[in-house]
C-alpha positions as CSV (number, residue, x, y, z in Angstrom):
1,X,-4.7,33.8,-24.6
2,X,-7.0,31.0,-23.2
3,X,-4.6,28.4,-24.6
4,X,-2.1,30.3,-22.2
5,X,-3.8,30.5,-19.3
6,X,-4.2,26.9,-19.5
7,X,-1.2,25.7,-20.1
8,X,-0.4,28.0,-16.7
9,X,-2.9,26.5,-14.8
10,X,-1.6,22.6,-16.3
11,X,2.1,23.3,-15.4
12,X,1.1,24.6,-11.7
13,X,-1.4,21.6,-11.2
14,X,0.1,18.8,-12.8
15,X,2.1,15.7,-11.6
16,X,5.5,16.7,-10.5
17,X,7.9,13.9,-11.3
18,X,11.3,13.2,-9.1
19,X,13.5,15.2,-11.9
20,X,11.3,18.3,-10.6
21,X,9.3,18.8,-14.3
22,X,5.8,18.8,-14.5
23,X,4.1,16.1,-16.7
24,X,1.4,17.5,-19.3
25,X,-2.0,16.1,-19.6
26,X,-4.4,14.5,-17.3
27,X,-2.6,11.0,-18.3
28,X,0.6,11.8,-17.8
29,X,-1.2,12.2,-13.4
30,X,-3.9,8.7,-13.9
31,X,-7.5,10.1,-15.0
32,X,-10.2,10.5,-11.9
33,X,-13.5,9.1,-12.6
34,X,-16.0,9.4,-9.8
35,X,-14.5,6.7,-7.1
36,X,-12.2,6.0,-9.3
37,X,-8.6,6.8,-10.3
38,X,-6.3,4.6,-13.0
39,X,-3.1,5.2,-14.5
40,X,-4.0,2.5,-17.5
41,X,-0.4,2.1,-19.0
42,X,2.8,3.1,-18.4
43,X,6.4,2.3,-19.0
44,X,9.4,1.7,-16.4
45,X,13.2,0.8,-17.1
46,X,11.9,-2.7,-15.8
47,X,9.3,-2.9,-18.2
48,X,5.7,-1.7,-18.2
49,X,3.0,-0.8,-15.2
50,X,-0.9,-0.4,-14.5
51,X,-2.3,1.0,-11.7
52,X,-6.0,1.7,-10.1
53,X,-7.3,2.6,-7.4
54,X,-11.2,2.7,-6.1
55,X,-11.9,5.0,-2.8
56,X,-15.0,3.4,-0.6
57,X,-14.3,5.0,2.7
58,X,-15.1,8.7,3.1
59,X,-11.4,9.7,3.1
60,X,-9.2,7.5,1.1
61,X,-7.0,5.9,3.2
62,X,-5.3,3.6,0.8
63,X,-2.4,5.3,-1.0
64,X,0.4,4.4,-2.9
65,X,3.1,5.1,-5.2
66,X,5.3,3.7,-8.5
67,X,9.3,5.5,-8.7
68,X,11.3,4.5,-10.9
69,X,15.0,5.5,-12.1
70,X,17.8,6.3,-9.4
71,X,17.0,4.8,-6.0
72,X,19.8,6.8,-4.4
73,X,20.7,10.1,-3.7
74,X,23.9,9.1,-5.6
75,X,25.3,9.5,-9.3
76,X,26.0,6.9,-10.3
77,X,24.2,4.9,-7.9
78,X,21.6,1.6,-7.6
79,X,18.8,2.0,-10.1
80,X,15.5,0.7,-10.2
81,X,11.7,0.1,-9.5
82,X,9.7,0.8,-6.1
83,X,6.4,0.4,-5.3
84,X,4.6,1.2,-2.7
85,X,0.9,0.1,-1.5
86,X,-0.4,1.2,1.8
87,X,-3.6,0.3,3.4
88,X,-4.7,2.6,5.9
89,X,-7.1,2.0,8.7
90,X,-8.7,4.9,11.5
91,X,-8.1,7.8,9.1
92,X,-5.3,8.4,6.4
93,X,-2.8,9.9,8.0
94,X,0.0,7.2,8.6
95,X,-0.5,5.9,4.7
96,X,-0.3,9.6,3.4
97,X,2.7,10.1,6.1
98,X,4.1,6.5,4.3
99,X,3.9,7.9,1.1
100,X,5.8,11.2,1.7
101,X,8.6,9.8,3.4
102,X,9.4,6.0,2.7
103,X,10.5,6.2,-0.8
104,X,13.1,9.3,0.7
105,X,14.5,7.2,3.5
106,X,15.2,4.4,0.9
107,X,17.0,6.8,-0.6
108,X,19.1,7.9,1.5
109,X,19.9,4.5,3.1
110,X,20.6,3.0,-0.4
111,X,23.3,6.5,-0.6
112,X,24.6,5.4,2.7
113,X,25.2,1.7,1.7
114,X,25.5,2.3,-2.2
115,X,23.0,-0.4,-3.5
116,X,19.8,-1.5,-2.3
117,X,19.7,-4.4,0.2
118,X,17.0,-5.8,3.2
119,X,19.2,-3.8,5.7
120,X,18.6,-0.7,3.3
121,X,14.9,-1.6,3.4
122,X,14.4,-2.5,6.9
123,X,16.4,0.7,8.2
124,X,13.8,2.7,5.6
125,X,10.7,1.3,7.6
126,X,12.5,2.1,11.0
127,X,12.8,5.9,10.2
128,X,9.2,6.0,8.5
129,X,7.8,4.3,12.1
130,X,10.0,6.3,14.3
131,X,9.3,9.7,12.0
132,X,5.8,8.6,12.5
133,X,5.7,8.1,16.0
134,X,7.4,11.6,16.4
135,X,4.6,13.2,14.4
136,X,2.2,11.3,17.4
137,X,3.9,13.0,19.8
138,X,3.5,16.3,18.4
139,X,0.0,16.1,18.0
140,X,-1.0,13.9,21.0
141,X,-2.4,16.7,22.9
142,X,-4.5,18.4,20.5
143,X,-5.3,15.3,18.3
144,X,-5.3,12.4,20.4
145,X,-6.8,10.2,17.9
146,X,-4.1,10.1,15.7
147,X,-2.7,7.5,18.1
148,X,-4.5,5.0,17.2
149,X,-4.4,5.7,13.2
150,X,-2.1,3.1,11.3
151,X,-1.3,1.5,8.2
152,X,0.0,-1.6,6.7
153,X,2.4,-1.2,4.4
154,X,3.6,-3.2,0.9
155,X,7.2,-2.6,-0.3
156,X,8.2,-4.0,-3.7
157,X,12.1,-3.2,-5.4
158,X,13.5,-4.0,-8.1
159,X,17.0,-3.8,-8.4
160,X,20.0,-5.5,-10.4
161,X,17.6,-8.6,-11.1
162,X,16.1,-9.1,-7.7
163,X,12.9,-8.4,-6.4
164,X,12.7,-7.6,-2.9
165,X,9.3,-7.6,-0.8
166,X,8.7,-6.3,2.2
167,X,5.3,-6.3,4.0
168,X,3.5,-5.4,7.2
169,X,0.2,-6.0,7.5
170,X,-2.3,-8.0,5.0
171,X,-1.7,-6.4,1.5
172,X,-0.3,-8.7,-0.5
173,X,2.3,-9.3,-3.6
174,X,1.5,-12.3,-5.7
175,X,3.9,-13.3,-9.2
176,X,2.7,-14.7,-12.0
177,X,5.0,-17.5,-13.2
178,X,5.0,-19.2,-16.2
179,X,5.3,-23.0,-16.6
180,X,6.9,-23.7,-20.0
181,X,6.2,-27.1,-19.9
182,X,2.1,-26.6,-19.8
183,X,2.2,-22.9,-21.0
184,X,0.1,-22.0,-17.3
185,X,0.9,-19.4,-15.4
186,X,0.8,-20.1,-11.9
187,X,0.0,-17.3,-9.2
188,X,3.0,-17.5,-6.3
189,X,2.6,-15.1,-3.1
190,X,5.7,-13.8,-2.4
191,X,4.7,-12.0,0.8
192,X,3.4,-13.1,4.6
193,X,0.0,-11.4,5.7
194,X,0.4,-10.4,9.5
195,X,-3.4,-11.3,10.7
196,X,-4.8,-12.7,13.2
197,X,-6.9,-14.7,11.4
198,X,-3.8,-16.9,10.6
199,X,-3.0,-19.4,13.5
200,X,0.7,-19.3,12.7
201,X,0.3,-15.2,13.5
202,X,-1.4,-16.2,16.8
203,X,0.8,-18.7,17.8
204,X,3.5,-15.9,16.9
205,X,2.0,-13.5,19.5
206,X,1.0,-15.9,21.8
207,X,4.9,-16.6,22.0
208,X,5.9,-13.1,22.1
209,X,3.5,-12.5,24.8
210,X,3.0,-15.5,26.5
211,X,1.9,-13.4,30.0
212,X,-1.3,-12.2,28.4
213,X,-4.1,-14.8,27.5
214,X,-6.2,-12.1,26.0
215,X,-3.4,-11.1,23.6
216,X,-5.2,-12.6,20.7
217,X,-9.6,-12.5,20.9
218,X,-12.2,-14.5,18.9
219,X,-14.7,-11.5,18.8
220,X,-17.8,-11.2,16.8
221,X,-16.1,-14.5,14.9
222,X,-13.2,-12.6,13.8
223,X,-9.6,-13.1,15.8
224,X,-8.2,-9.7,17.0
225,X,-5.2,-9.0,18.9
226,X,-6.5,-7.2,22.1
227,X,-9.4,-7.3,20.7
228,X,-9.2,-4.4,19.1
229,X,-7.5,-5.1,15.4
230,X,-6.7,-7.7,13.4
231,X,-3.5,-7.1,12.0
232,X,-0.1,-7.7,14.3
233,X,2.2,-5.5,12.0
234,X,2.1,-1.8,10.7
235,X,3.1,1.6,10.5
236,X,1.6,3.6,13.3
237,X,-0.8,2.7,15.7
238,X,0.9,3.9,18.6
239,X,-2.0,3.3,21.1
240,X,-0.8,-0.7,20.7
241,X,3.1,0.4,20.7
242,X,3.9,2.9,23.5
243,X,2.0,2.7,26.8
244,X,1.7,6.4,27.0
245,X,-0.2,6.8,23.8
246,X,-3.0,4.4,25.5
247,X,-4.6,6.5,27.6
248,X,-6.9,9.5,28.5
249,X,-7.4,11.8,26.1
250,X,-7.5,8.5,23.7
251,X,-11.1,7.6,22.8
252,X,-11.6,4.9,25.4
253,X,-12.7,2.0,22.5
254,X,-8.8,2.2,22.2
255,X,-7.8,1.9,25.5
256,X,-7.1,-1.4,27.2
257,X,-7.6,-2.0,31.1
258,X,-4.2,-2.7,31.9
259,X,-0.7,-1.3,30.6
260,X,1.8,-3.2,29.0
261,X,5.4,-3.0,28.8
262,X,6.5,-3.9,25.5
263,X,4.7,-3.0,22.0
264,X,1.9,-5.5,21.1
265,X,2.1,-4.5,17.8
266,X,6.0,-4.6,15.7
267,X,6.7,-2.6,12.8
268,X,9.7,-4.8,12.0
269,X,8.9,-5.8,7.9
270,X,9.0,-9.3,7.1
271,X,11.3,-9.3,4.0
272,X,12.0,-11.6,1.0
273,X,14.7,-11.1,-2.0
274,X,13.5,-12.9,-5.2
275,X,16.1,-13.8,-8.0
276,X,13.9,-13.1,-11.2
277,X,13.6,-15.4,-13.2
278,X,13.0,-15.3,-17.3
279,X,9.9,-17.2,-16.3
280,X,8.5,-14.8,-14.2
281,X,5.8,-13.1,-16.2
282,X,4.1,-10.0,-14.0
283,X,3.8,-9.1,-10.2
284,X,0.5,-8.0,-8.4
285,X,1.2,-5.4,-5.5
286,X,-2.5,-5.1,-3.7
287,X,-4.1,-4.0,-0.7
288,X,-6.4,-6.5,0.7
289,X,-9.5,-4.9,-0.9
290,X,-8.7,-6.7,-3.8
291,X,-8.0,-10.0,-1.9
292,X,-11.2,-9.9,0.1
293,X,-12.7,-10.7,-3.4
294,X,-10.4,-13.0,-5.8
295,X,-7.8,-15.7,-5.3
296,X,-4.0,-15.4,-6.0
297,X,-4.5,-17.4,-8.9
298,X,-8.0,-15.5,-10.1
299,X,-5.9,-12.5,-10.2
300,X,-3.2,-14.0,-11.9
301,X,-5.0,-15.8,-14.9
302,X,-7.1,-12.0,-15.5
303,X,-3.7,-10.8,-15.5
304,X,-2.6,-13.6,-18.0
305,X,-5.6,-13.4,-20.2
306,X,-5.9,-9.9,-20.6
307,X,-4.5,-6.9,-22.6
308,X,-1.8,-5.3,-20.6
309,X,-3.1,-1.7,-21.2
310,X,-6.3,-1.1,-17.9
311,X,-5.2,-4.3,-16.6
312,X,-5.1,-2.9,-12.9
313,X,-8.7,-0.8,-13.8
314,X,-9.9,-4.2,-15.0
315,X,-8.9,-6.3,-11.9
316,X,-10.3,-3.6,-9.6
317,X,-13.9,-4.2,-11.5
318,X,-14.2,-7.2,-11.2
319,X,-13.4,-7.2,-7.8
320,X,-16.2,-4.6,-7.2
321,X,-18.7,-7.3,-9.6
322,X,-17.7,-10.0,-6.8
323,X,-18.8,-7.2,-4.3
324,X,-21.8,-6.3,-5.8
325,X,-22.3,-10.3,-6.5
326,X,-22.2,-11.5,-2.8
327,X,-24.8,-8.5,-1.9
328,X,-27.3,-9.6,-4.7
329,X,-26.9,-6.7,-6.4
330,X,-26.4,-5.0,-9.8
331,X,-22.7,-3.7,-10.2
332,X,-24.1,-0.5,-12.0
333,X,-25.7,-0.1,-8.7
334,X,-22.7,-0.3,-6.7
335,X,-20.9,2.3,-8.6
336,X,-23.4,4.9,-8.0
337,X,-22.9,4.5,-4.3
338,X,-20.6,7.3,-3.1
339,X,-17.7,7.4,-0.7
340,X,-18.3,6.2,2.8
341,X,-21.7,4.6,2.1
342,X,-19.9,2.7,-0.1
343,X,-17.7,1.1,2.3
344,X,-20.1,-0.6,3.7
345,X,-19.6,-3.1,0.4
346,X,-16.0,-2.8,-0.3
347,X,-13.0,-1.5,0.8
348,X,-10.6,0.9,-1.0
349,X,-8.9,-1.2,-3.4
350,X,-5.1,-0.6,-4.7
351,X,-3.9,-2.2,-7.5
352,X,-0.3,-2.1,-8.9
353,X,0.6,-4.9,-11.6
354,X,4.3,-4.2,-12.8
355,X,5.2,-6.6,-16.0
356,X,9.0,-7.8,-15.8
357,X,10.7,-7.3,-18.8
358,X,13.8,-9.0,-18.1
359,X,15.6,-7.2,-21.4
360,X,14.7,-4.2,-20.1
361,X,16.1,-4.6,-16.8
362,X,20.0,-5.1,-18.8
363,X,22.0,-1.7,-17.2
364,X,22.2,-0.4,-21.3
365,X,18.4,0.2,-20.9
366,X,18.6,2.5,-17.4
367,X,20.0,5.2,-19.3
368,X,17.3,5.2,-22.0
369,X,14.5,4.8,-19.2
370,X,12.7,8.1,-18.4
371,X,12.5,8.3,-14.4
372,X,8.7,7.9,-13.5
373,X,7.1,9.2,-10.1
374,X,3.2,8.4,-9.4
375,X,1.4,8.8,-6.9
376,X,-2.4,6.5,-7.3
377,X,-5.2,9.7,-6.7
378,X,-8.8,9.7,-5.2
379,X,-11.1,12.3,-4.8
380,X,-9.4,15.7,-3.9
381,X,-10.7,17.3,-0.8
382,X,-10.2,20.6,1.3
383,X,-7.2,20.2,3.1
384,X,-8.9,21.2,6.4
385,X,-10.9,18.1,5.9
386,X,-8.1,15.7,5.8
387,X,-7.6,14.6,9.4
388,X,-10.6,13.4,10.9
389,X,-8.8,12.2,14.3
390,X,-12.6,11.9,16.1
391,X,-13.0,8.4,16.4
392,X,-14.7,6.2,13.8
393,X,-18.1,6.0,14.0
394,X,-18.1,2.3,12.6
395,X,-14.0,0.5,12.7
396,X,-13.7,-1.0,8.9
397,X,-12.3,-4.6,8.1
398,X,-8.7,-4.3,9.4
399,X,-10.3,-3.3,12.6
């Protein structure tokens, strides 16, 4: 009877894949451990996956998802592997918005167009920023705050032997490429970072804007546009988008002095199509948490050197050592830390590592292929307490 109830309990609670069926076991969902959430193997028609993720702010505002099978609405249409990492800053809302409706505009572009493309891509982030901005408007009087919530956001498909990336913000996608002739692999970024701290991004919006000599501002040693943030691309954000979002009842930390007439921030992806090559070994999809704390190539020889099964668990601890290293302290230390203290030595930290099997990615294998639908966890909270739109006491690291 209590193997029953259980089993009741499992099939209302567990992950629901994109087929509509409920995976069994606390596996089949990633396993939760404190801060912690991993998914330590797993295995896509492209080949296999691991994925972590470590929450330091109070509400996790990194999220992000793996999909794999059909990428269209359409039988038979484009198959395939998407991932999704989006780093959230002023609250979760625009990455958990991201990660309930990206995937479906793909979707339904790549059913428009019949196969996956950069149009299909770019016209997906269009309709996630405009279906975003609608949800601003909707709240604006009530929740003001929300206008000033954003994400970046890291796109990664794989589709008939061609990697596309598209990026806004600073997360970051980074192959590992191996040189036959030395038997190295070499790290290779296959993404742009849009932040300030870059002087070709300055230069960028200096040109876009080349009316406002405060568009770009060296405060507290760190280059923000306005002032206010450092990244110049995302999801959201509206206070920097749409004049009428930047004003009273907006907390007025947000709020600049004078209007403007066109957005200061874009939401336009900056997109790249790889050809994938038999020498291409693995691809990193992280959120700058990771970043802040290891090198491209760091990351890529763990990656190298390491059983494939926890390898996205793995890179996220040693990231958190390298935290824990740079504030003399013990790592066992930092992990008993909880959530929002905790930011205050790391950021949440996404990690998505997706090994490229190229006979796996033959069309004989798609049918074989189970589809796959994750979605990286954190620690589960009321749903009342989900949408803290007061403004944030301290403004973290993309701030």
């Amino acid at each position: 009877m209590l193997a029953a109830v259980m089993d009741y309990f499992s099939s209302c609670w567990g992950p629901r894949s994109r087929a509509g069926h409920r995976g069994k076991g606390s596996d089949a969902a990633g396993r939760q451990e404190g801060l912690l959430w991993y998914k330590d193997a797993g295995q896509l028609a492209t080949g296999e996956f691991s994925m972590a993720v470590v929450q330091a702010n109070q509400l996790l505002e990194d999220q992000s998802q793996v999909e794999s099978g059909s990428l269209s609405l359409a039988d038979p249409g484009p198959q395939g592997t998407f991932v999704g990492v989006y780093d959230g800053h002023g609250g979760p809302e625009t990455s958990r918005f991201i990660n309930d409706h990206l995937f479906n505009h793909l979707m339904k572009f790549a059913t428009e167009h019949k196969c996956i493309s950069v149009d299909v891509i770019r016209k997906a982030f269009q309709a996630t920023e405009e279906g975003f901005l609608s949800l601003v408007s909707r709240e604006w009087a009530l929740k003001p705050q929300i206008a000033s919530v954003g994400s970046c956001c890291l796109v990664g498909v794989i589709c008939s032997g061609t990697l596309y990336v598209a990026n806004l913000g600073d997360s970051r996608a980074v192959l590992g490429r191996l040189v036959k002739a030395t038997g190295e692999v070499l790290a290779m970024q296959l993404s742009s970072e849009h932040n300030a701290c870059y002087e070709e991004v300055r230069q960028e919006l200096q040109s876009a804007h080349p009316d406002d000599p405060q568009i770009v501002v060296l405060k507290h040693n760190v280059w923000r546009v306005k002032g206010l943030i450092q990244i110049s691309r995302s999801i959201g954000d509206v206070y920097l988008k749409r004049p009428e979002f930047n004003r009273e009842p907006l907390h007025s930390k947000f709020r600049l002095r004078e209007t403007f007439q066109k957005p200061i921030l874009s939401s336009d992806p900056q997109i790249t199509e790889h050809r994938i090559q038999p020498n291409d070994q693995f691809v990193i999809f992280a959120s700058d948490g990771l970043w802040e704390h290891l090198s491209n190539q760091e990351a890529v020889d763990l990656v190298q050197n390491s059983p494939r099964n926890g390898i996205a668990r793995k890179l996220v601890k040693v990231a958190m050592q390298e935290a824990a290293k740079k504030r003399e302290m013990r790592y066992s230390d930092l992990k008993k830390i909880d959530r929002g203290v905790r930011r205050h030595f790391h950021d949440d930290i996404t990690v998505v590592v997706i090994f490229l099997d190229s006979n796996a990615m033959s069309k004989a294998s798609w049918s074989k292929s189970p589809s796959v639908s994750i979605r990286g966890g954190g620690v589960t909270l009321p749903a009342k307490s989900l949408a803290p739109f007061s403004a944030p006491a301290q403004l973290n690291s993309t701030y």
